[in-house]
Backbone as CSV, one residue per row, in Angstrom:
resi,resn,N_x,N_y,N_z,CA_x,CA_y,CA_z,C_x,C_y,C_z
1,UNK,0.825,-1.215,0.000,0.000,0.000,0.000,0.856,1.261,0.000
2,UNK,2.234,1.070,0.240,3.061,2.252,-0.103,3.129,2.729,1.593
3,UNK,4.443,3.318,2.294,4.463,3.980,3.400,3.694,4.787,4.280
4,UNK,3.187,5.105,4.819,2.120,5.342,5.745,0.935,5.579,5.197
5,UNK,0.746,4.365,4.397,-0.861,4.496,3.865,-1.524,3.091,4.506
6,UNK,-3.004,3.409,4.661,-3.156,2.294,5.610,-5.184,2.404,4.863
7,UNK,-5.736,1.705,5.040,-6.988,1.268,4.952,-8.211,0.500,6.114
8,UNK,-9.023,0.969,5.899,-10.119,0.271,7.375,-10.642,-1.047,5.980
9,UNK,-11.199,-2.357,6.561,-12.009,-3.052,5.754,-12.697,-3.785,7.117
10,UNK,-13.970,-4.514,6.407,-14.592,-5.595,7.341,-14.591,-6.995,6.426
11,UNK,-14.723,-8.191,7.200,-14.219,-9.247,6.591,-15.752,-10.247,6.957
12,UNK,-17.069,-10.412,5.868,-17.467,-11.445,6.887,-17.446,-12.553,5.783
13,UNK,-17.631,-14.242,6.346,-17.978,-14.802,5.559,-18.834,-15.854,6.550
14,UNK,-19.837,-16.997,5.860,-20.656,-17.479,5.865,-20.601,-18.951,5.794
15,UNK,-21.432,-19.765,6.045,-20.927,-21.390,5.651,-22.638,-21.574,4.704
16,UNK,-22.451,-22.225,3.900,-23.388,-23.023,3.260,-24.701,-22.913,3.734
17,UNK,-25.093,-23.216,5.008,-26.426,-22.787,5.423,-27.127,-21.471,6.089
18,UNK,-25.853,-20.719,5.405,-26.537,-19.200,5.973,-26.819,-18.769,7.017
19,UNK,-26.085,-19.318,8.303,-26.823,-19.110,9.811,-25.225,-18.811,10.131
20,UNK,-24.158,-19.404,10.595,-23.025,-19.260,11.331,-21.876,-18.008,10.316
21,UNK,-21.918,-16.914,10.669,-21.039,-16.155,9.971,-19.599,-15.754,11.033
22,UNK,-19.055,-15.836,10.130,-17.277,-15.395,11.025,-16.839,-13.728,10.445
23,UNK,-16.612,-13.040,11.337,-16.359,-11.642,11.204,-15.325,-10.970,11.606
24,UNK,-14.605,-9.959,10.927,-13.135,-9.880,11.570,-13.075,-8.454,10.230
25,UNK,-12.613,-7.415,11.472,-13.001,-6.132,11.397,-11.122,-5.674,11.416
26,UNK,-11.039,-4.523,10.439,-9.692,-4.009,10.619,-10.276,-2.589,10.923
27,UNK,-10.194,-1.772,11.651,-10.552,-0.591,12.053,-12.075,0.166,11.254
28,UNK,-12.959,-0.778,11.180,-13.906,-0.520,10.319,-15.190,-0.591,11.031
29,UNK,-16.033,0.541,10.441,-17.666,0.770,11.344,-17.973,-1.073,12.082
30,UNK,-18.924,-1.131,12.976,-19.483,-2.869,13.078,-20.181,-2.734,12.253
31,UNK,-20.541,-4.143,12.044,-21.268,-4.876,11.152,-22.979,-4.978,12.266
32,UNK,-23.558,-4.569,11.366,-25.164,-4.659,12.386,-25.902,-6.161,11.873
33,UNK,-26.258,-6.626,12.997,-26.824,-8.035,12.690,-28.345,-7.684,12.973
34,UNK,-29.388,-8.157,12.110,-30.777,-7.584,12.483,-31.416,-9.174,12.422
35,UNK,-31.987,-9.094,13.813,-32.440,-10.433,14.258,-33.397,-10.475,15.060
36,UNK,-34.202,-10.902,15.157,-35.240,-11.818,16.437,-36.020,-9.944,16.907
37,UNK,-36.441,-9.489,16.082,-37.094,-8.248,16.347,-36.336,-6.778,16.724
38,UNK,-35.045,-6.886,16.292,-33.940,-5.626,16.939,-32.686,-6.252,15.639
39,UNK,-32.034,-4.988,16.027,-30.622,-4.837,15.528,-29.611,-4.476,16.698
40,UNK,-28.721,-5.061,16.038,-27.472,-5.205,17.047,-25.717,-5.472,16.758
41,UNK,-24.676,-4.052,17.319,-23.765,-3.771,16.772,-22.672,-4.807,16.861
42,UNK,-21.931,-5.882,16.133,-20.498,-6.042,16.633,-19.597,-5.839,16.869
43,UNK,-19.201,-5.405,18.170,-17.958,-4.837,18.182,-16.497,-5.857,18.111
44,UNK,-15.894,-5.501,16.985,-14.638,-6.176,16.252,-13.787,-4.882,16.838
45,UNK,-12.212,-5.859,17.022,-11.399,-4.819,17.496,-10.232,-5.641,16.447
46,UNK,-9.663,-4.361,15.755,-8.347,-4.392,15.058,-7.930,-3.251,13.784
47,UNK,-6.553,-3.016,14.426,-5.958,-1.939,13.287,-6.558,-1.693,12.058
48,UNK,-6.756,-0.467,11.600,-6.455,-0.304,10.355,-5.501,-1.328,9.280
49,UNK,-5.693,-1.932,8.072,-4.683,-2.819,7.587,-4.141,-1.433,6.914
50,UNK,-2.162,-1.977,6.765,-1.085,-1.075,6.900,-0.480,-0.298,8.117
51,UNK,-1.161,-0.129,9.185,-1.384,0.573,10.542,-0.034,-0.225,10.928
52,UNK,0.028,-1.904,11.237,0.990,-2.310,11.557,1.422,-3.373,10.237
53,UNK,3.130,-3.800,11.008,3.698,-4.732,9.866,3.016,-6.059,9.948
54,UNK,2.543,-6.988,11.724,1.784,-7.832,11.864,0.997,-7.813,13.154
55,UNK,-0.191,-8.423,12.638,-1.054,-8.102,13.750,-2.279,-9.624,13.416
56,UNK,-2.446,-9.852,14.437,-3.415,-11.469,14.534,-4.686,-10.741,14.584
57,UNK,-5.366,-10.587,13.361,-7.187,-10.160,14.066,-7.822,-11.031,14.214
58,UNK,-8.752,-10.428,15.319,-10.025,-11.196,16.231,-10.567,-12.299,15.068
59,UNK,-11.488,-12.764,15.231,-12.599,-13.473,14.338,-13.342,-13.988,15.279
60,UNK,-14.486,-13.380,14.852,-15.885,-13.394,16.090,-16.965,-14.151,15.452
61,UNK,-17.216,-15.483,15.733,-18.279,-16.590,15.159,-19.782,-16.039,15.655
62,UNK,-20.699,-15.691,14.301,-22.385,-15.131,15.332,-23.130,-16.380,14.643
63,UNK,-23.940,-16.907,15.195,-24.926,-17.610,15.022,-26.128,-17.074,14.532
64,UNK,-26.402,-17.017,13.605,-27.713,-16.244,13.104,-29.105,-16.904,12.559
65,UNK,-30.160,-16.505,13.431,-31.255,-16.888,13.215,-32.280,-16.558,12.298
66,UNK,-32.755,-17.303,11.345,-33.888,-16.895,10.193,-35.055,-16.663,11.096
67,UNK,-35.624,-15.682,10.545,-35.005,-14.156,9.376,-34.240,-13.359,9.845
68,UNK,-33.787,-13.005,9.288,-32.304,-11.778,9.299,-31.454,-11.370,8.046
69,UNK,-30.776,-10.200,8.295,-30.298,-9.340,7.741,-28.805,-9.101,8.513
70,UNK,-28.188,-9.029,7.599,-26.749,-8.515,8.099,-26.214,-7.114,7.430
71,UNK,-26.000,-6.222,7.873,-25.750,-4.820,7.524,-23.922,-4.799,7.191
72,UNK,-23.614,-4.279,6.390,-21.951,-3.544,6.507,-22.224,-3.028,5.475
73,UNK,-21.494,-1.336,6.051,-21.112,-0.241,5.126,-20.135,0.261,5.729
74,UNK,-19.746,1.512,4.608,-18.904,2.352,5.081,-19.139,3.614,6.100
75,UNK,-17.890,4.091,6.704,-18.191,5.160,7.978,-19.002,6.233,7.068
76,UNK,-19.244,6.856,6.138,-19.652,7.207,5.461,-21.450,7.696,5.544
77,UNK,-21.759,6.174,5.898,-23.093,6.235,5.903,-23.608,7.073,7.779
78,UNK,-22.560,6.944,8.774,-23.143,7.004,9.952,-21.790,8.171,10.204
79,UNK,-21.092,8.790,9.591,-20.500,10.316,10.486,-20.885,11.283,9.861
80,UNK,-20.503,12.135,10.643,-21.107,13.570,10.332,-20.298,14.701,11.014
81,UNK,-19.663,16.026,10.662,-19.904,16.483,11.622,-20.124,17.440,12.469
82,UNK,-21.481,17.283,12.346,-22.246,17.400,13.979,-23.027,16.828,14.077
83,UNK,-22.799,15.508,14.172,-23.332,14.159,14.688,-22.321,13.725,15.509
84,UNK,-22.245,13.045,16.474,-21.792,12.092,17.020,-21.391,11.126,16.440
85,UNK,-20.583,10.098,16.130,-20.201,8.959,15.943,-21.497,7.673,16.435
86,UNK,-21.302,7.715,17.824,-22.833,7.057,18.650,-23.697,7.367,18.365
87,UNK,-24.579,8.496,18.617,-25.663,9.013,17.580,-25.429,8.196,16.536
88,UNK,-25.394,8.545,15.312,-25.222,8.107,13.791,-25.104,6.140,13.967
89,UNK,-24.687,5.960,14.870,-24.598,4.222,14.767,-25.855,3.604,15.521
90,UNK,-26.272,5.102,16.756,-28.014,4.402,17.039,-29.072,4.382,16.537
91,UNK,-28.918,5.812,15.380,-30.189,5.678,14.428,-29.808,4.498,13.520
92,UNK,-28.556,4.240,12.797,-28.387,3.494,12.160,-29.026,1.860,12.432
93,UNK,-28.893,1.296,14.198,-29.622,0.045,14.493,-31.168,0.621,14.390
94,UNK,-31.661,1.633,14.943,-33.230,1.941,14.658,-33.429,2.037,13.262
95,UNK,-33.257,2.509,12.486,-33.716,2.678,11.513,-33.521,0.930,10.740
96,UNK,-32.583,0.123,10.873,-32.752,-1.540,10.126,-33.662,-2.168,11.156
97,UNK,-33.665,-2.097,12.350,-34.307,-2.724,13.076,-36.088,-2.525,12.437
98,UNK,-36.289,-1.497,11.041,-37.372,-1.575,10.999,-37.876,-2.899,10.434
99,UNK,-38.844,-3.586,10.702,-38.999,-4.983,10.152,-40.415,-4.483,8.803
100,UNK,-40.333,-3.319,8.800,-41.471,-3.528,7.206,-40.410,-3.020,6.470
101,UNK,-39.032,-2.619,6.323,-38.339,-2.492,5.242,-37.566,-3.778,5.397
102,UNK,-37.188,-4.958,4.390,-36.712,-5.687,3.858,-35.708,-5.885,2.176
103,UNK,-35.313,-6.713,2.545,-34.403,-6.844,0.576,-33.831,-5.258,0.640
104,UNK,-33.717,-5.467,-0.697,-33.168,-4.395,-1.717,-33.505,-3.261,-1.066
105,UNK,-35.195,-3.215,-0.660,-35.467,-1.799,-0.210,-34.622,-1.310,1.252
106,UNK,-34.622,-2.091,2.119,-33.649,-2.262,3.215,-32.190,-1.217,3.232
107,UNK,-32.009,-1.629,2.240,-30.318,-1.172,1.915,-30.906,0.366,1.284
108,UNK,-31.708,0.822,0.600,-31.917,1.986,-0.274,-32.733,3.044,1.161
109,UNK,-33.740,2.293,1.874,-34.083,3.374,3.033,-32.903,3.575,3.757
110,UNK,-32.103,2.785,4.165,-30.892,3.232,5.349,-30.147,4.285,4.739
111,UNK,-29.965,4.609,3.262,-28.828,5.081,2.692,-29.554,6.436,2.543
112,UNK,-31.350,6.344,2.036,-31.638,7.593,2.071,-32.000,8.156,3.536
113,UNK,-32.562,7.061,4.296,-32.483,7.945,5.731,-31.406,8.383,6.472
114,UNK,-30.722,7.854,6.052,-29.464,8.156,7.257,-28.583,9.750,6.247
115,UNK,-28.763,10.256,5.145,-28.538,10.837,4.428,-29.117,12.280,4.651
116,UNK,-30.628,12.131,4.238,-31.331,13.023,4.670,-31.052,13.961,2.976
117,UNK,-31.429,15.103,2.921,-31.179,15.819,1.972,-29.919,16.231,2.010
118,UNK,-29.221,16.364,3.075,-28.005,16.879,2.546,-27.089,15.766,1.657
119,UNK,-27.234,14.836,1.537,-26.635,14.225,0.825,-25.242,13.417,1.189
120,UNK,-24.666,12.737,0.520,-23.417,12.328,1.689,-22.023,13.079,1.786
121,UNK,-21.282,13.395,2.928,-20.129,14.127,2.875,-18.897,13.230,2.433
122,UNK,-19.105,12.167,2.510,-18.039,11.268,1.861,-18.424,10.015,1.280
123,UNK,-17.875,9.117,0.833,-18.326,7.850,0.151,-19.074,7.041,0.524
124,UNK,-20.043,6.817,0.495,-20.979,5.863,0.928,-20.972,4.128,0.176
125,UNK,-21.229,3.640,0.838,-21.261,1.899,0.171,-21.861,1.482,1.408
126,UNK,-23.272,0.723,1.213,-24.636,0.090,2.069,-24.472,-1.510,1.541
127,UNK,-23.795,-2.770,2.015,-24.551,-4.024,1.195,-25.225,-4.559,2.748
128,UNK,-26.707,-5.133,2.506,-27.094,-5.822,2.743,-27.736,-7.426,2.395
129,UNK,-27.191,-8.431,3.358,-27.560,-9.946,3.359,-28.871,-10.116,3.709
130,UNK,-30.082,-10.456,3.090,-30.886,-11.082,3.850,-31.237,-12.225,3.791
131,UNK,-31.525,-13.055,5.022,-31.322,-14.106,4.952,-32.749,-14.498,5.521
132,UNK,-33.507,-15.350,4.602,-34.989,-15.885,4.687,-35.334,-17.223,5.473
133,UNK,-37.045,-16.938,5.587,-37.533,-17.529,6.515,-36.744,-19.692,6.385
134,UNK,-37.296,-19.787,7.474,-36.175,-21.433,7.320,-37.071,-21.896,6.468
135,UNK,-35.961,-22.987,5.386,-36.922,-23.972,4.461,-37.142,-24.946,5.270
136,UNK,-38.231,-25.782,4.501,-38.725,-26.997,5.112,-37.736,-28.202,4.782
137,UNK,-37.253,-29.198,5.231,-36.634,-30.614,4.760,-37.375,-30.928,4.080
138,UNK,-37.425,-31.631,3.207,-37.732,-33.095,2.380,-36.770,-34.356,1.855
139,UNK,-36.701,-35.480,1.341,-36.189,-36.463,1.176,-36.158,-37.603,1.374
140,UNK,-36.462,-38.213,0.182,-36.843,-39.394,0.224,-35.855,-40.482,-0.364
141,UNK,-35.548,-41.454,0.194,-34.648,-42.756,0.125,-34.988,-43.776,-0.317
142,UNK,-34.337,-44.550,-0.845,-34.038,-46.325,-0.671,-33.854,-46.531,0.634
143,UNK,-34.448,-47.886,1.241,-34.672,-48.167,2.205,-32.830,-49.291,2.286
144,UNK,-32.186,-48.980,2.189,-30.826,-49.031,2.244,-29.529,-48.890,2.989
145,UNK,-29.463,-49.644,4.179,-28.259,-49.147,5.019,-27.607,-48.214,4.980
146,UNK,-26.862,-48.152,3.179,-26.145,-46.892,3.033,-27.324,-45.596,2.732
147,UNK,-28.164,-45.611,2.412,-28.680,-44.540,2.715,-28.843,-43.811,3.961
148,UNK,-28.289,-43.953,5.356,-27.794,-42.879,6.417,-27.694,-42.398,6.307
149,UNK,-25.809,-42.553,5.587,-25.108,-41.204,5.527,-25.638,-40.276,4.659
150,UNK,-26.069,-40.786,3.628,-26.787,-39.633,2.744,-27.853,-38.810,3.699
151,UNK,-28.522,-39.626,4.793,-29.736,-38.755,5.214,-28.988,-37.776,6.304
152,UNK,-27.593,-38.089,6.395,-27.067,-37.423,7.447,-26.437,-36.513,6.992
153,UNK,-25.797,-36.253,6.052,-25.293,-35.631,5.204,-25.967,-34.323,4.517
154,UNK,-27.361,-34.538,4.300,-28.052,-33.347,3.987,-28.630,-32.900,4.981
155,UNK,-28.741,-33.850,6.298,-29.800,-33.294,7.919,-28.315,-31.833,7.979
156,UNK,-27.403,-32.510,8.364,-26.499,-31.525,9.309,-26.457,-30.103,8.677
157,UNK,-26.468,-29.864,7.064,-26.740,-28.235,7.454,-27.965,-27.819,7.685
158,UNK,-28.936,-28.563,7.374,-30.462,-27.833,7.531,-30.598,-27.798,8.853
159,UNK,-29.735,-28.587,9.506,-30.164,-28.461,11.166,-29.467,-27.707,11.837
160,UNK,-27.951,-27.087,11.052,-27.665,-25.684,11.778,-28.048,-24.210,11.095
161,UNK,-29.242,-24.641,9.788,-29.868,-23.352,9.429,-30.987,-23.301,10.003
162,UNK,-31.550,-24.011,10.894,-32.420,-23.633,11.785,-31.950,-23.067,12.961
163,UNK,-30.917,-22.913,12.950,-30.167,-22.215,14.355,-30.226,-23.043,15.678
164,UNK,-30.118,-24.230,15.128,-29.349,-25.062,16.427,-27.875,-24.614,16.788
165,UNK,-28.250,-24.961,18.259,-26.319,-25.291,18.707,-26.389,-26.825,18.539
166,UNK,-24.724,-27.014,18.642,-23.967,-28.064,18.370,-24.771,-29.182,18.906
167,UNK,-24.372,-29.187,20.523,-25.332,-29.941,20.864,-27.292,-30.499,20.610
168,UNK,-27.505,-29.500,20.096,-28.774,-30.013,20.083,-28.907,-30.613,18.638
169,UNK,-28.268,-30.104,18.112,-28.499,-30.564,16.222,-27.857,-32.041,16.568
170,UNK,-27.213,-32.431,17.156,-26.297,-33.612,17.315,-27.196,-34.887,18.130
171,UNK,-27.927,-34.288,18.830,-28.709,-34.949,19.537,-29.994,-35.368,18.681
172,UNK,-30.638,-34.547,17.796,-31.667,-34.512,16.818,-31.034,-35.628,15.999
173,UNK,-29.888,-35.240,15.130,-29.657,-36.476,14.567,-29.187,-37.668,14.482
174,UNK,-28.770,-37.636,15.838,-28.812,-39.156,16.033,-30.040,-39.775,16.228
175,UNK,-31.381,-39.174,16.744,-32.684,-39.585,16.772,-33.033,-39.607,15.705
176,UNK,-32.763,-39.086,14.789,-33.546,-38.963,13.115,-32.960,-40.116,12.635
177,UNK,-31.851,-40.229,12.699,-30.803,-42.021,12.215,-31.342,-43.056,12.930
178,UNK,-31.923,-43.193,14.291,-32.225,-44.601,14.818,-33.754,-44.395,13.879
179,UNK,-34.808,-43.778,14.046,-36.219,-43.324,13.325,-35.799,-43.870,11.993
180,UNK,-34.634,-43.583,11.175,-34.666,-44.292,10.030,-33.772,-45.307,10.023
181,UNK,-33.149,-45.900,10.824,-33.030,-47.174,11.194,-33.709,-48.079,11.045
182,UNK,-34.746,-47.528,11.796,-35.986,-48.853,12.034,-37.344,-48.527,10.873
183,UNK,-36.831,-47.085,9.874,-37.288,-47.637,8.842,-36.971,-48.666,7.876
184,UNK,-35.527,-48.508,7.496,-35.181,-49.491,6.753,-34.978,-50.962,7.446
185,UNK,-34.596,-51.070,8.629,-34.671,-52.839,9.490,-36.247,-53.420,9.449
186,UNK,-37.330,-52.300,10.386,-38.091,-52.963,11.037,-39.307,-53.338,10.353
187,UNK,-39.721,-52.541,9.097,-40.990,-52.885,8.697,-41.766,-53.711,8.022
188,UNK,-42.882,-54.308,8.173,-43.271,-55.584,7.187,-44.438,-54.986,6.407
189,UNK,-44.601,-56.514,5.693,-45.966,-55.793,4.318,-45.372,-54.509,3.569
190,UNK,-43.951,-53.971,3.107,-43.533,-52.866,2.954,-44.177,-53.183,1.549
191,UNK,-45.003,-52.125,0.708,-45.327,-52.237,-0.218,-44.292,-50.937,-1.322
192,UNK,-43.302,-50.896,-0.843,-42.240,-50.008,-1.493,-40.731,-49.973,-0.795
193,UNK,-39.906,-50.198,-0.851,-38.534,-49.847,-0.448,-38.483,-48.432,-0.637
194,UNK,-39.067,-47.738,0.047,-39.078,-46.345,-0.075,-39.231,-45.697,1.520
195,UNK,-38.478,-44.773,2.110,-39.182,-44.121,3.345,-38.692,-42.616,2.777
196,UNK,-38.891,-41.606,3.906,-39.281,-40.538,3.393,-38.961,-39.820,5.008
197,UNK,-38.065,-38.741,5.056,-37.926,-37.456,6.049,-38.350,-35.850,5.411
198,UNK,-38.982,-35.882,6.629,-39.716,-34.178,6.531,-39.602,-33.614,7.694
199,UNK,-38.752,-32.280,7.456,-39.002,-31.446,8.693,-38.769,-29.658,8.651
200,UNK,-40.045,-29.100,9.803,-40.163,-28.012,9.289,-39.751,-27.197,10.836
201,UNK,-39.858,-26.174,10.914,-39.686,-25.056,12.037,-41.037,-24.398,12.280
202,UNK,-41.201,-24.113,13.438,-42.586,-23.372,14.021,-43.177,-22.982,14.862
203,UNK,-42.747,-21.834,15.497,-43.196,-21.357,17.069,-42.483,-22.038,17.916
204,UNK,-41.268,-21.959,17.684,-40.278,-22.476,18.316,-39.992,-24.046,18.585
205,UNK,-40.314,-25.022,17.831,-40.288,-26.505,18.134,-39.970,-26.791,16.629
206,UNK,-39.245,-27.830,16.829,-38.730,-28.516,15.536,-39.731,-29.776,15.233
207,UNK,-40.317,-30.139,13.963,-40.976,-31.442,13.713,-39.921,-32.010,12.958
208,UNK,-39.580,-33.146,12.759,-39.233,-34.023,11.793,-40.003,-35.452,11.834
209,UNK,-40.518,-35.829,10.632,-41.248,-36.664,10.679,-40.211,-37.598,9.904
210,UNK,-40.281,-39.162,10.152,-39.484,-39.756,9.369,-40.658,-41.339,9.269
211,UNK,-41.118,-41.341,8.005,-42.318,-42.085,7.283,-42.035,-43.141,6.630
212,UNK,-42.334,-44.070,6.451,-42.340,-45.649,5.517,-43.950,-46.048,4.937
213,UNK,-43.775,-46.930,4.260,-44.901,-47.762,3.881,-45.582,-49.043,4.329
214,UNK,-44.243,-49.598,5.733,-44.453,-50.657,6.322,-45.082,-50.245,7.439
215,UNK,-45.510,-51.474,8.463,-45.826,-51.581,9.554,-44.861,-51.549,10.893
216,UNK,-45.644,-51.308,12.124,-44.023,-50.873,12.909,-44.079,-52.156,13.580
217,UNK,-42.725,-52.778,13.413,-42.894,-54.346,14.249,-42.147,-54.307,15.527
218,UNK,-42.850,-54.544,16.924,-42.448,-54.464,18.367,-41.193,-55.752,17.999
219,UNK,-40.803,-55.769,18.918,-39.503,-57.040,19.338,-40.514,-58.075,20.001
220,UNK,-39.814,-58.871,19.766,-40.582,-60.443,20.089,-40.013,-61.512,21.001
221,UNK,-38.641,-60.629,21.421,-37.843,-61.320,22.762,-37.689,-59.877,22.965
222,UNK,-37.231,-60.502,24.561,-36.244,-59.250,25.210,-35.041,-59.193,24.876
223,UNK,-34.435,-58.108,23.780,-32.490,-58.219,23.479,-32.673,-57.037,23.320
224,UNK,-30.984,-56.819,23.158,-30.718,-55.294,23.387,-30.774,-54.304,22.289
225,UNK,-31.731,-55.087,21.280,-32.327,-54.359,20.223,-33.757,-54.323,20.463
226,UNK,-34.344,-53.406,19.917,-35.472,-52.746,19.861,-36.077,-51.508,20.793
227,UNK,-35.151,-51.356,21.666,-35.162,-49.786,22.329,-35.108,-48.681,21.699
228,UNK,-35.363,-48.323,20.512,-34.456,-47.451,19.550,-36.265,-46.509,20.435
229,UNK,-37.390,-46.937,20.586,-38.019,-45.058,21.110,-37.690,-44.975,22.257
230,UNK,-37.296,-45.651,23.474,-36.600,-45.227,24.529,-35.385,-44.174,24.094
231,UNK,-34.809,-44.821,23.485,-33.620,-44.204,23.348,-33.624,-42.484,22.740
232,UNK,-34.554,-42.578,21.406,-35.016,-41.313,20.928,-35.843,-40.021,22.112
233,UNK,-36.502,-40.626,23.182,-37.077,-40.134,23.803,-36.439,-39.550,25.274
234,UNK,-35.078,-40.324,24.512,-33.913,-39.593,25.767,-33.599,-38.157,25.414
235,UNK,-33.683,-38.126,23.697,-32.524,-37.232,22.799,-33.553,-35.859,22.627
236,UNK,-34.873,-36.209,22.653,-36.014,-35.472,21.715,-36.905,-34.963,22.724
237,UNK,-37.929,-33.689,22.710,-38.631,-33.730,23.392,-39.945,-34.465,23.343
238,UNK,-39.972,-35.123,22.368,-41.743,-36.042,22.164,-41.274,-36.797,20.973
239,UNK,-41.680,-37.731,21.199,-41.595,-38.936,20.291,-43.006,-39.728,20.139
240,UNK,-43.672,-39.910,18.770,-44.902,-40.214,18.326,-44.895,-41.254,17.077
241,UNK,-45.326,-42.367,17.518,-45.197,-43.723,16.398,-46.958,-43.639,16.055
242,UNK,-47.291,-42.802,14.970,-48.226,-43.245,13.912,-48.435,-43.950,12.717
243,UNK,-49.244,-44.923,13.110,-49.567,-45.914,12.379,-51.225,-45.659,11.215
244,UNK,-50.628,-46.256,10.211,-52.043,-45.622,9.558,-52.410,-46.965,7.939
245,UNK,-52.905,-46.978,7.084,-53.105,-47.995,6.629,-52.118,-47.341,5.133
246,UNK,-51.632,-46.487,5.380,-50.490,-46.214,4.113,-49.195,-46.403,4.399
247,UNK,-49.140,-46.687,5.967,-47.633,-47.255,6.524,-47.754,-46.634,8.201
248,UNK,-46.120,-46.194,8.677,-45.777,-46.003,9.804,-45.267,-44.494,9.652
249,UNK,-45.357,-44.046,10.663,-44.951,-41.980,10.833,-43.887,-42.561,11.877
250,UNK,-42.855,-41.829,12.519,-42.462,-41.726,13.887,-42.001,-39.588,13.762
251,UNK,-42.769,-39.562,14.272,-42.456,-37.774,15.026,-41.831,-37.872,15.570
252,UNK,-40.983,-37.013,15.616,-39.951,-36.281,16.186,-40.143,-34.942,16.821
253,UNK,-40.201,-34.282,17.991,-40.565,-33.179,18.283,-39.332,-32.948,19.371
254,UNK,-38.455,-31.277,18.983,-37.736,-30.732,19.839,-38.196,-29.465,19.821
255,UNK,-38.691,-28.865,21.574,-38.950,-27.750,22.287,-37.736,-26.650,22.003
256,UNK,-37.206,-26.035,21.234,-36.221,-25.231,21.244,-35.884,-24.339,22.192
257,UNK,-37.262,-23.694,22.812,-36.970,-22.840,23.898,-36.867,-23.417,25.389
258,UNK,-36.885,-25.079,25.474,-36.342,-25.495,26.552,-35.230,-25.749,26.619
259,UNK,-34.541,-25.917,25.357,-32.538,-25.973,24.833,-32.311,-24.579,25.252
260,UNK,-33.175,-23.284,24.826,-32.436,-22.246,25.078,-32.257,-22.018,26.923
261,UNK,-34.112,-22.514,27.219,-33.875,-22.072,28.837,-32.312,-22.613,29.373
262,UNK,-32.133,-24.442,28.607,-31.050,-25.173,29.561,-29.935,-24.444,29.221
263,UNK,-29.561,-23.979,28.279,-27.719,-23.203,28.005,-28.180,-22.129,28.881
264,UNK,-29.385,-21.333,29.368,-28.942,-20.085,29.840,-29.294,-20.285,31.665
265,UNK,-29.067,-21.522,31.766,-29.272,-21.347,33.221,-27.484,-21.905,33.665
């Protein structure tokens, strides 16, 4: 960059399911995360890049919950002066925190509100992420041993774009793997080698339903197989074996806001 020239930037990036972003700030405005009915600033700490010859910056992991929006611009959009610095960064969370501006329009009200008629005194640049309501699962299998990993393989990001923690997504799918376990082992009269996972988000509880065409067959001795809904009913908050004349259901139900009560006590 040439001798005492130096630059502010912000750094975020994202994983595949749009919920866990990593952020890492070189002397640059925060990044506003707009979530769960509010907006809210990160504070990243590190030099200007050029400022020093080496320097280790932070990287701050946020967990982000659908719906949301992630804000970064330039100082541009929030100094002034005779504004405050603070000022200019609290209208800035009020004004995204509005939840009837969304998308595209999102990014174009902040730039004209925060502007006003006078227009901007220096460079402005607004991008906003928004990131939409959770999709639903679907997927359907061969009733196939190796079909697991495949069902495990597409569960694990949908189950940290619903904004699980570690633990609980981990716990879900190992219950979703025994549920289709004993689809593909247990069922008779199967009039298809076919089963089928579905799962959606909703007022805070997770469903996953995991479905066949067979019948659900109890154990016929006592061995140390056939516990698999004990076992689920360790992992899950409700566990439900419906039976119907087009096959077998087993529900799956996790309380999310009793995971949140347990991490915050």
């Amino acid at each position: 960059m040439g001798e005492g020239a130096f630059s502010t930037c912000v750094l975020a990036t994202l994983d595949s399911s749009r919920t866990i972003w990593r952020f890492a700030s070189a002397g640059h405005p925060p990044p506003l995360v707009v979530a769960d009915g509010g907006a809210r600033l990160l504070e990243l700490r590190g030099p200007p890049v050029g400022a020093l010859d080496d320097f280790d910056y932070e990287v701050v992991e946020e967990v982000v919950r659908r719906p949301a929006a992630i804000v970064l611009y330039t100082d541009g959009l929030v100094e002034r002066r005779d504004v405050r610095l603070e000022d200019g960064l609290a209208r800035l969370r009020e004004l995204a925190a509005d939840e009837v501006v969304s998308g595209s329009a999102r990014a174009e009200a902040l730039v004209t509100e925060m502007l006003g008629r006078e227009g901007p005194a220096d460079d402005v640049a607004v991008l906003v992420v928004e990131i939409d309501e959770a999709r639903p699962f679907s997927l359907e299998l061969s009733t196939e041993p190796t079909q697991l990993a495949v069902l495990r393989d597409e569960l694990r990001p949908w189950l940290r774009s619903q904004g699980l923690d570690e633990p609980a997504a981990r716990d879900l799918l190992v219950a979703i793997g025994e549920a289709a376990t004993n689809a593909i082992e247990h069922p008779r009269d199967s009039t298809k080698a076919l089963f089928r996972v579905e799962g959606r988000l909703g007022d805070g509880e997770l469903v996953v339903r995991v479905s066949d065409s067979g019948r659900w067959r109890e154990p016929s001795l006592p061995t140390d197989r056939g516990r698999g809904l004990a076992f689920m009913r360790k992992l899950v908050s409700d566990v439900e074996v419906v039976e119907s004349d087009g096959g077998t259901a087993v529900v799956l139900r996790q309380d999310l806001r009793d995971r949140s009560r347990e991490r915050n006590r």
